[in-house]
Structures are given as C-alpha cells and as structure tokens.
C-alpha positions, 0 to 999 in steps of 0.5 A: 531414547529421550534423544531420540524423541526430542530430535523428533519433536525438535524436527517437527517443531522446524516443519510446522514454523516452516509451512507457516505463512507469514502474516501479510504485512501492511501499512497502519494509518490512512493514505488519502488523496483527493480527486473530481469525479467524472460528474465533477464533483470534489471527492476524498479517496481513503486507503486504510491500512493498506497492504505492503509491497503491493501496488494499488491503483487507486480507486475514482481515479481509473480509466473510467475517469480522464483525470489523475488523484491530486494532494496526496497525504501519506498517513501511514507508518510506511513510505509510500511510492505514488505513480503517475499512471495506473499499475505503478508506472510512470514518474514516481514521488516518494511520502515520507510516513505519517506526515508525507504529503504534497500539493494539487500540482502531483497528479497520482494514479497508483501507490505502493508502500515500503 
C-alpha cells in the first residue's frame, strides 16, 4: 500500500511541475539609446529589464518618426541584437552585456535580447 500511495504522490508531484509555467525570463539592467523626436528635440529611450528573446521596437523611434534611434548602450546582463529597421529586420549589430555600446553612426529601430 505505501507504494502505492508514494507512486501516487510522486506522479502528481511530475503533473504539478509539469503544467507549471516557467517564469518569463528577462534581461536586468537598462538599454538606452538616444534619438530627435519629431519636434526635433534630443531625447533619451530607456528599456528597463526588458524581456528575453522577445523583439521590441523601440519606442520614439516608430513610424511616426522618419528618423532611427542612434548610440546605443547595452546595460543589460544579456546580449543584445539591434536592428536597423522596425520588427528586428534589417542589418543587425551585436552589444555585448552590460558594457555594450556604439556610436551616433549605428542607426537602431528594434532589439532583442539573448
């Protein structure tokens, strides 16, 4: 009987951890970037602890405005991807974690982070 009942407990203790959902992983730290709004002012974009594996267009640099995100500081503890374009398309640069960063020259649009 005591098997019985231990195979029991045993199977539903693998059910439970198994319709668990994992935690939703993200990135510590803050990303920034910097940008001119559509009235032309300079402006600083933050992601704090943004999530993982997720793209993200990154916000003040839309459709709405004509011109990209620029300088890009990685922060983070993760590797972060930016984009050219919106949607993670386009050419692609790599920031290493937490000192990742490059110049005005890098025109970003979207991230995502490893």
């Amino acid at each position: 009987m005591r098997l019985r009942s231990a195979f029991t407990a045993a199977l539903g203790a693998a059910l439970l951890i198994a319709v668990t959902p994992a935690s939703a992983s993200a990135a510590t730290g803050q990303f920034r970037f910097d940008y001119v709004t559509v009235e032309a002012y300079e402006a600083t974009g933050f992601l704090n602890s943004p999530p993982s594996g997720q793209c993200i267009n990154l916000p003040g640099v839309g459709e709405d405005n004509p011109q990209p995100g620029h300088s890009p500081k990685n922060r983070t503890d993760a590797w972060a991807t930016v984009f050219s374009d919106a949607d993670c398309t386009g050419d692609s640069f790599t920031l290493r974690p937490r000192t990742g960063g490059a110049s005005e020259r890098l025109k970003v649009r979207s991230v995502v982070f490893n």
